[in-house]
C-alpha positions in Angstrom: -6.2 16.5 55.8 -3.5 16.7 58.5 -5.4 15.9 60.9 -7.9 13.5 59.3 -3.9 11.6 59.4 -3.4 12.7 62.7 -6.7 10.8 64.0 -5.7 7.9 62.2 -2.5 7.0 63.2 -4.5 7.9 67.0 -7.1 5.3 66.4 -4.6 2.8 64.8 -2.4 2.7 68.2 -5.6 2.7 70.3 -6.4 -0.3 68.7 -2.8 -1.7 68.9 -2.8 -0.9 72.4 -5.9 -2.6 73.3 -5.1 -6.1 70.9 -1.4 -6.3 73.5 -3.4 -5.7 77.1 -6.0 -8.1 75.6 -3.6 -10.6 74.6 -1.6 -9.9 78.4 -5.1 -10.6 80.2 -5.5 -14.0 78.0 -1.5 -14.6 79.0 -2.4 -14.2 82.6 -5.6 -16.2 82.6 -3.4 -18.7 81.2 -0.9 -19.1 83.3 -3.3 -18.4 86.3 -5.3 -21.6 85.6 -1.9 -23.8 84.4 -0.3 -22.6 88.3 -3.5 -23.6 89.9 -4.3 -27.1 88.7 -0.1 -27.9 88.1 0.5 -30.2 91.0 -3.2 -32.0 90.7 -2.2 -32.5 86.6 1.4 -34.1 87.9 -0.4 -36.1 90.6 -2.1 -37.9 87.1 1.5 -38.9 86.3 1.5 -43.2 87.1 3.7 -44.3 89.9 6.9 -46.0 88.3 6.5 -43.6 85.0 7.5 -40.5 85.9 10.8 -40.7 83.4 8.6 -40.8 80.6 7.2 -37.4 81.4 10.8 -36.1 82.1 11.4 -36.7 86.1 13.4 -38.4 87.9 11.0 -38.8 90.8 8.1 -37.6 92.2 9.8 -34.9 94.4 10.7 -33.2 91.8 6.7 -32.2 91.1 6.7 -30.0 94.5 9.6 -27.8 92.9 7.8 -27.3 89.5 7.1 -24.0 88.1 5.3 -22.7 85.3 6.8 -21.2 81.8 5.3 -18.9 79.5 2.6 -19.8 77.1 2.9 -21.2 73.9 0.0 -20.7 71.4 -0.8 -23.7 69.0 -0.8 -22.6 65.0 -1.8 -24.4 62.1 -1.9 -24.2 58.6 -5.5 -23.1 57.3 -8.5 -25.7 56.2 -8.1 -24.8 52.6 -4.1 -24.1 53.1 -4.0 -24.2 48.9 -6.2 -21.6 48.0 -6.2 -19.3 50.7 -4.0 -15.7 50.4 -0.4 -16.1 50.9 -0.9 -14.0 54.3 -3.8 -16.4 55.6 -2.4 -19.2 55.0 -1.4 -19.8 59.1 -4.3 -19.6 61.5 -4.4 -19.6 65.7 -5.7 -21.6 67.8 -7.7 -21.9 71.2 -4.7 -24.1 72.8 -1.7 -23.5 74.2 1.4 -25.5 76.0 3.0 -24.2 78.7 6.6 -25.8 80.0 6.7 -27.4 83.5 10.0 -25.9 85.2 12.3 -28.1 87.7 15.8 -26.8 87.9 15.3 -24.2 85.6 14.9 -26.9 82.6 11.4 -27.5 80.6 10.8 -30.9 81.7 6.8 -31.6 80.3 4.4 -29.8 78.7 0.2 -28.5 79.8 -2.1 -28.7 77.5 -4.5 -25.8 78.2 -7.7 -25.2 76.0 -10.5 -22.7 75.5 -13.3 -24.3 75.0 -15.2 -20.6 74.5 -15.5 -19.7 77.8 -13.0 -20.6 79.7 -9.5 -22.2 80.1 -8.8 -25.7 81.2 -5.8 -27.8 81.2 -6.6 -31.1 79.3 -3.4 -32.9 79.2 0.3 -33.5 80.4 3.3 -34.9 77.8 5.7 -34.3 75.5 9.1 -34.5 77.4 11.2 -34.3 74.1 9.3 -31.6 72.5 9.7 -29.9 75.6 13.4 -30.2 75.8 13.3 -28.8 72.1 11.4 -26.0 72.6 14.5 -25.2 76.0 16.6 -25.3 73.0 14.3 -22.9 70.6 13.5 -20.8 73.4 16.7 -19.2 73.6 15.8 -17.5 69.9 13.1 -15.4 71.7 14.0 -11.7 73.5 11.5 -10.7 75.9 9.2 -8.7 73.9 8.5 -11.4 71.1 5.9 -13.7 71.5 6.6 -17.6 71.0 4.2 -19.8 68.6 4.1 -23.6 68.1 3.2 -24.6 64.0 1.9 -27.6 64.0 1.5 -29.4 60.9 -0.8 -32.0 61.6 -0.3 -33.1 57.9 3.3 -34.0 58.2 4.1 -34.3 61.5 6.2 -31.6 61.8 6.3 -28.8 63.9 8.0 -25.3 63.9 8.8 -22.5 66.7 7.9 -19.3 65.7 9.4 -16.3 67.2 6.7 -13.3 66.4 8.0 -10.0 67.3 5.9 -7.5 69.2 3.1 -6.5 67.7 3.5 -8.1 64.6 1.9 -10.6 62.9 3.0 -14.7 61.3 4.1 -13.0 58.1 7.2 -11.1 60.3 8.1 -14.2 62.0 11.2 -16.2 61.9 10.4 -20.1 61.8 12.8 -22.6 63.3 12.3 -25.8 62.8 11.9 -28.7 65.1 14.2 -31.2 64.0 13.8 -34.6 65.6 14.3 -37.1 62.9 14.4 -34.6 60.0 17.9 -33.5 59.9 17.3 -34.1 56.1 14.9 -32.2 55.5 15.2 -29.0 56.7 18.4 -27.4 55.1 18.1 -24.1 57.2 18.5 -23.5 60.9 15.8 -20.9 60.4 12.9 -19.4 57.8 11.3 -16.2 57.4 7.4 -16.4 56.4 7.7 -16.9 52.2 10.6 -19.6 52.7 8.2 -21.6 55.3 5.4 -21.6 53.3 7.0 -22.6 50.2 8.6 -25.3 51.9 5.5 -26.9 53.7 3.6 -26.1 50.1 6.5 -28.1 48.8 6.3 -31.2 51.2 2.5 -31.5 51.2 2.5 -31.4 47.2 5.3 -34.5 47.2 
């Protein structure tokens, strides 16, 4: 019996082990194809409109770096009726922050369309200044989330620590224009869910 327990708790960190270099290879992938097509994406950018994507000029696009990934959640199809643990689902997109002078200034959109990665968009200048701000809630093991929730147009950073999985996070809200809405600075799982459960159903 002892070891039928010892093989199990073996098996369980071989498969823990393999889901984190997984998940490190995706990271890298990530990032690999974000670095690569970076200053083409920014080339995109209009002449004359590079303050609405966070610049002040076009020299800044040569000094750019790339941040760390940001997956895209959501709330499941059938968010009502699903379990309580099921209720938050990944998906196949990511932003990463553009860097210049050490300050998120835009966001990539990158997408895996099943086979491989792509970057597919460039925006979001004040979600990316918010997400500076949020960042700061993340240590370097933890693994940072973005709920999106398409539904109400609101939209959470989720701090998931190592290994662990949504139900373990801590949510903190993204506030612009809903100071009144969101009474905490932060939310474990059960007080998220009963909040956007709360909002939908109003």
């Amino acid at each position: 019996m002892k070891k039928l327990a010892i093989l199990g708790v073996k098996y369980f960190l071989i498969i823990l082990f393999s889901f984190q270099i997984n998940a490190q290879n995706s990271e890298n992938k990530i990032i690999s194809i974000a670095e690569k097509q970076l200053l083409k994406t920014l080339s995109l950018i209009p002449e004359g409109q590079e303050s609405s994507f966070g610049f002040i000029n076009r020299n800044e696009f040569n000094q750019c770096t790339i941040g760390s990934p940001i997956q895209i959640i959501t709330l499941a199809k059938n968010f009502d009726k699903v379990d309580l643990q099921n209720k938050i689902i990944m998906q196949n997109e990511w932003r990463i922050p553009v860097i210049s002078d050490n300050h998120y200034k835009t966001l990539l959109t990158v997408y895996n369309n099943g086979s491989q990665y792509e970057v597919v968009d460039i925006g979001g200048s004040g979600l990316a200044k918010e997400l500076e701000l949020n960042s700061k809630n993340k240590n370097s093991s933890s693994k940072l989330c973005l709920l999106r929730i398409y539904q109400l147009s609101k939209d959470f950073m989720v701090v998931v620590p190592n290994g662990e999985s949504f139900d373990k996070a801590t949510y903190f809200p993204i506030i612009s224009g809903d100071k009144n809405i969101f009474l905490k600075s932060s939310y474990n799982y059960n007080e998220v869910i009963e909040l956007i459960t709360k909002l939908i159903n109003k």
